[in-house]
N, C-alpha and C positions, 0 to 999 in steps of 0.2 A: 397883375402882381405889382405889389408898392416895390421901391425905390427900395425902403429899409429889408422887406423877404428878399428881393433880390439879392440883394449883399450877402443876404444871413446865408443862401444858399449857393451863394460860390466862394468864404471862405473855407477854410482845412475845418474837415470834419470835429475836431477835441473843440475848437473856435467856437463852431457855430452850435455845439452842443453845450458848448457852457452858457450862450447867447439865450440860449431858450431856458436856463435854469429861469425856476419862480423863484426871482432873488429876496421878492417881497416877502417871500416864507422863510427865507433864509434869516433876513434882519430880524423876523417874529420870535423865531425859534432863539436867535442870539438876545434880544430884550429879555424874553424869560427866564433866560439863564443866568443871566446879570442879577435879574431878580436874585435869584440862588445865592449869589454870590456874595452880594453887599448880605445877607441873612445871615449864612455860614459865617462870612466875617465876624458880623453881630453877636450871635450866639456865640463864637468862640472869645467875647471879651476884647475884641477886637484886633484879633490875630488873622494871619491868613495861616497858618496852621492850628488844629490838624485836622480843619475838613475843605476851607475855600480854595487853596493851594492845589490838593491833588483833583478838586471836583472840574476846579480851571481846564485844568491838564487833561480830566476825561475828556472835558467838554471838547477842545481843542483836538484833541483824537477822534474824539467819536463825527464831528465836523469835515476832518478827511473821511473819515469810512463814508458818511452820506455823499461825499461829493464822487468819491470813487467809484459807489453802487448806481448814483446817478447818472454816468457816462457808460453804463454796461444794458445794452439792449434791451427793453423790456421783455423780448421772446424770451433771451436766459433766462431769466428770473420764474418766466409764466415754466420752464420746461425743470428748471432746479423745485420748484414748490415739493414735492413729492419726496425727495429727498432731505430735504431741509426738514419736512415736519418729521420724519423716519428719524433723521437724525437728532431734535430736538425732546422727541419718545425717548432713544437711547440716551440721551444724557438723563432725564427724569429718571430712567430707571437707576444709572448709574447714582445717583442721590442715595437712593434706597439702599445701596451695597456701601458704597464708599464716601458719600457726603458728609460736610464736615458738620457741627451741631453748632448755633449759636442760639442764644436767646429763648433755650429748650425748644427748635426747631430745626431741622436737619432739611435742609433746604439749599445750598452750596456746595460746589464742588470746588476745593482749593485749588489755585493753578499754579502754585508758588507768588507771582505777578499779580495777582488779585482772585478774588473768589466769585465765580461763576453763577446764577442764579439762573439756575434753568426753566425754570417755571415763567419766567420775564422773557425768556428767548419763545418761548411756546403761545405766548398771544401771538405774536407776529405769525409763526408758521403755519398758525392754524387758520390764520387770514390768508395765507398766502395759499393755501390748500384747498380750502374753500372757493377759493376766486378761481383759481385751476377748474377745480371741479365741473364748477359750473359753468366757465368756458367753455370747457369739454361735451357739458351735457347739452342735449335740444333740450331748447325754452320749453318746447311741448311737454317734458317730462318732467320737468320742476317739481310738479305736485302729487307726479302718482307716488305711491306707498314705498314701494322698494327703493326709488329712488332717493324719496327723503330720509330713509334708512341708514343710508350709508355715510350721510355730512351727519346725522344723527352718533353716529359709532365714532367720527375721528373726531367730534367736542367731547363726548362722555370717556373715550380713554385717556387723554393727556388730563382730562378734570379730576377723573378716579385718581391717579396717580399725584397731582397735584397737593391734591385734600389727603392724603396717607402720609405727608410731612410734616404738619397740617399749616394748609395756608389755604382756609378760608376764602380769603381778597379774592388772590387770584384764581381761584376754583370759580368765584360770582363772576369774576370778569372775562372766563373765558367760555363759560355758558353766556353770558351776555353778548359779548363777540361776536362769537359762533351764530348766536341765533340772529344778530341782526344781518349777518353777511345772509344769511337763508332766507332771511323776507326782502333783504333787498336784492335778490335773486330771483324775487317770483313765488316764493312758495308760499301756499294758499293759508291765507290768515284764518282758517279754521282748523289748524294747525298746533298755531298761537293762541287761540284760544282754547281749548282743549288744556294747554300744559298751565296757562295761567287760571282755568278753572280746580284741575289739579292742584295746584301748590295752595290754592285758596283752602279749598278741601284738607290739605295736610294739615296747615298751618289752625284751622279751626281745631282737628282730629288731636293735635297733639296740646293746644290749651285746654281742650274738655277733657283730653286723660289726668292731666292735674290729679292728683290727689287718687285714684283710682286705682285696681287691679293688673289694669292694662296699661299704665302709663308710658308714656313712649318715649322720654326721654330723661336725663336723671335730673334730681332736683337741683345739684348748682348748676344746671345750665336752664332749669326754670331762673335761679337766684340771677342768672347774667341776664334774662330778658326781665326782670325786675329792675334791673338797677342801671339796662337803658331805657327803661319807659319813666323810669324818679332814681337817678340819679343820689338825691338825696338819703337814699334807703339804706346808701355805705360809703358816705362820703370821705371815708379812711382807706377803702378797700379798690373794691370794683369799681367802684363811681369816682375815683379818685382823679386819674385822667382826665374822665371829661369836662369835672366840675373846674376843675383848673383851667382847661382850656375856654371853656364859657368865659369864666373869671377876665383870662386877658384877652377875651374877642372884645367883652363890655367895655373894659377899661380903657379902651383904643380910643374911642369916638370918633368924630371924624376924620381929624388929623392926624389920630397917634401919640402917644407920649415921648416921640421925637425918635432917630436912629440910632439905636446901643442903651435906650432910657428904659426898656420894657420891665417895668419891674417883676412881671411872675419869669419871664425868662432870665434875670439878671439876676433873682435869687434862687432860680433852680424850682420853684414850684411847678415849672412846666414840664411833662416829660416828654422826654423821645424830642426835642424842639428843634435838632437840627436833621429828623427824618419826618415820618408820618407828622408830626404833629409842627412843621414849619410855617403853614398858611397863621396859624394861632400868632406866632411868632409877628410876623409881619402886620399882621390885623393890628397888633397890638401898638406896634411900633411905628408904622405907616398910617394906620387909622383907616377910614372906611374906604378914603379916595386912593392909600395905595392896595387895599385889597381889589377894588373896585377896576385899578389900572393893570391889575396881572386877570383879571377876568375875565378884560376887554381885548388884551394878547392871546388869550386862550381863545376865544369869540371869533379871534381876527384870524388864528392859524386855522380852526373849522368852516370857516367861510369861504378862503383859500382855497382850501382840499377839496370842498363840495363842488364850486364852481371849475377845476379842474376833472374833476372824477366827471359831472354831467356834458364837458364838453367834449370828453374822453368817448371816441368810437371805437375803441378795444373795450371790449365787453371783461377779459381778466384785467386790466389796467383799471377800468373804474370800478367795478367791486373792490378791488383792491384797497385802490383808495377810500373808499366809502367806508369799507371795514375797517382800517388802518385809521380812518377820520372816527370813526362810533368806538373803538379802543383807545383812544385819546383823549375823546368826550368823558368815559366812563370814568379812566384815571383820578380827572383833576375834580368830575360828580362825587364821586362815589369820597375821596378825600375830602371834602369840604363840606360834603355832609356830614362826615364821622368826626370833624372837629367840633362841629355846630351841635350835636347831640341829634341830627336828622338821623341818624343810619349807626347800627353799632360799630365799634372798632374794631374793623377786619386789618389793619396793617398795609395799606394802598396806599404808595407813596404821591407824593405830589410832582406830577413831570417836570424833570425841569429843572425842579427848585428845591427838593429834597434832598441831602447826599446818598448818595449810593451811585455806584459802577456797571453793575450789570445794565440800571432799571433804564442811564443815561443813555449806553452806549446802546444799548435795542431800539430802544423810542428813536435816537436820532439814527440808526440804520432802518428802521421802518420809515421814515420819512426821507432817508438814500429809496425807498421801494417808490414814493412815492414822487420825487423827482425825478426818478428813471421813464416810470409811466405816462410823465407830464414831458419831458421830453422826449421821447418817441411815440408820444399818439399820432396816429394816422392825420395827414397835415391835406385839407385840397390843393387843388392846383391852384 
C-alpha cells in the first residue's frame, strides 16, 4: 500500500470520499458549461439575462445534486433503480393528464419553480434500470428469449409514451440508450441485427408506398424527408432552419467572426440559437477551433467515464456507466448532426451548452450516478 492510499484510508469517511472523486470530470463537465455560458451571453446581445444568469444558477445547483449523489453508496442507487424508473413512467404519464403545452408540445410538468421535462428524467432511469437488471440477471441468461423480453418492455413503454407528446429526439435516444446498455451486457448481436434488418426493411417498405394504394405514411411527412434530403426545396418553410444554420456554420471559418460578431445570430436569422440550435451559434462565432475545443471536452468527458466504467469490478456500476457514457455520446451526436443537415431536426439539445433546466440538472445528476460508482467500486488491498 503507497504512502498516498494509506492516508486516503485513515482519514473521516465524507474526506476520503471526496479524495477519490474524478475531479478531472469535474473541471470537464465545468469547461462545457462555460461554453454555455459566454454563448447565452452572446446570443442575448450581451446580457446575462434572460438566459446565462438563471442557466449559471442551474448549473451551480445541479453541481451540488452530483456531488451529493456522489457521496451516497453505489448499493443505494443499484437498489433505488426500480423505483426511480416507476417513478419517472408516473411522471410521463402525469404529462398526458396535466402537462403544460409549449411550442405545440405538451411535454412539461409546471412546478411553480420551474417546469419539469420528464422525458429528460427517463434516459437516465432507464439506464439505471437496465444496469440493475442485468446485475441481477446470470450472464448465462443474457441471450435466451424471455430474458431479453423483458429490458425489451421497460425501453418500448417509457418510448411509447415519450412519442404521444410528441418528441421524436428523445423517443430515438432512449431506444438507442436502452439498446446499447443490452449489448453491452452480453446480449447476442443477432439480436441487433435482426432489428436493424427490420428498420432497413420499413424504411425501404415505406419509400416504395410513395404514391400507391397502400402508402404508409402521409405526404407532408414524405414533404419533411424531402426537404432534409435538399433542403433547398423550401428554403422559406421547412428547410428554413437548417439552411440558416448551414449559412452560419460556413461563415465561421476557422476563427469565427469574433465573440457577439455572428451575424445570422445577431440579426436573428438563426432559430432556436440559445437551445437546439446553439453549436450553430458558436461555430459561427468561435470558428472551427472553438467548435473543434468543445468537441475535444466532449471526447475528454467519454474517455473519462469508459476508463472508469472498465476498471469498475461492480458489474451495475460499470453498465451504468457505460450507459450513462453512450447517453451522452448520443446527446451532443445526434445535435450536431441535426445542425449540419447530417440527421433531421428531432429537438436534442446540446449538453451543457444549450439552455434549459430539466436537460442540465439530469445530465449532471446522471454523472452524481456516475461519480458515486467511481467512488465506491471495489478497491484491492
Amino acid at each position: 500500500m503507497s504512502y498516498l492510499e494509506h492516508n486516503v484510508k485513515t482519514v473521516p469517511t465524507g474526506l476520503s470520499k471526496l479524495l477519490r472523486l474524478n475531479w478531472a470530470l469535474v473541471l470537464l463537465l465545468t469547461a462545457v458549461a462555460c461554453f454555455g455560458f459566454l454563448m447565452l451571453y452572446s446570443v442575448a446581445g450581451g446580457s446575462m439575462l434572460p438566459w446565462a444568469e438563471p442557466q449559471m444558477k442551474r448549473f451551480a445547483l445541479g453541481m451540488g445534486m452530483m456531488l451529493f449523489i456522489a457521496m451516497v453508496p453505489i448499493w443505494f442507487w443499484r437498489n433505488m433503480a426500480g423505483l426511480a424508473y416507476c417513478a419517472s413512467i408516473l411522471l410521463l404519464l402525469g404529462v398526458e393528464f396535466f402537462g403544460a403545452v409549449g411550442m405545440g408540445a405538451q411535454r412539461w410538468i409546471d412546478l411553480g419553480f420551474m417546469r419539469l421535462q420528464p422525458s429528460e428524467l427517463s434516459k437516465i432511469t432507464l439506464v439505471m434500470m437496465l444496469a440493475a437488471y442485468y446485475d441481477w440477471l446470470d450472464i448465462r441468461k443474457t441471450s435466451h428469449p424471455l430474458w431479453v423480453a423483458i429490458p425489451l418492455l421497460l425501453i418500448v413503454l417509457p418510448t411509447a409514451l415519450v412519442l404521444t407528446q410528441p418528441d421524436l429526439g428523445t423517443a430515438i435516444l432512449l431506444v438507442l440508450g436502452g439498446g446499447a446498455v443490452m449489448f453491452l451486457a452480453g446480449v447476442s448481436w443477432w439480436y441487433f441485427a435482426v432489428v436493424a434488418g427490420a428498420g432497413v426493411g420499413l424504411v425501404w417498405a415505406v419509400l416504395s408506398s410513395r404514391g400507391t394504394d397502400w402508402q404508409l405514411i402521409k405526404d407532408y411527412q414524405f414533404r419533411r424527408i424531402d426537404t432534409f434530403l435538399d433542403p433547398s426545396t423550401d428554403p422559406l418553410g421547412a428547410g428554413y432552419h437548417i439552411t440558416q444554420s448551414k449559412i452560419a456554420l460556413g461563415s465561421g471559418g476557422w476563427t469565427g467572426r469574433g465573440f457577439m460578431q455572428g451575424t445570422q445570430t445577431r440579426l436573428n436569422f438563426l432559430p432556436e440559437k440559445h437551445t437546439d440550435f446553439i453549436f450553430t451559434t458558436l461555430a459561427e462565432e468561435l470558428g472551427f477551433l472553438g467548435a473543434i475545443s468543445l468537441l475535444s471536452l466532449y471526447a475528454l468527458i467519454i474517455l473519462f467515464c469508459l476508463a472508469s466504467a472498465i476498471s469498475n469490478k461492480d458489474r451495475f456500476g460499470s453498465l451504468m456507466t457505460l450507459g450513462i457514457s453512450v447517453t451522452f455520446f448520443l446527446f451532443f451526436a445526434v445535435n450536431m448532426s441535426m445542425v449540419m443537415g447530417l440527421a433531421p431536426v428531432v429537438g436534442v439539445p446540446l449538453p451543457l451548452v444549450s439552455y434549459g433546466g430539466s436537460a442540465m440538472l439530469v445530465l449532471l445528476a446522471a454523472f452524481g450516478l456516475v461519480q458515486s460508482a467511481h467512488v465506491h467500486r471495489p478497491r484491492g488491498r
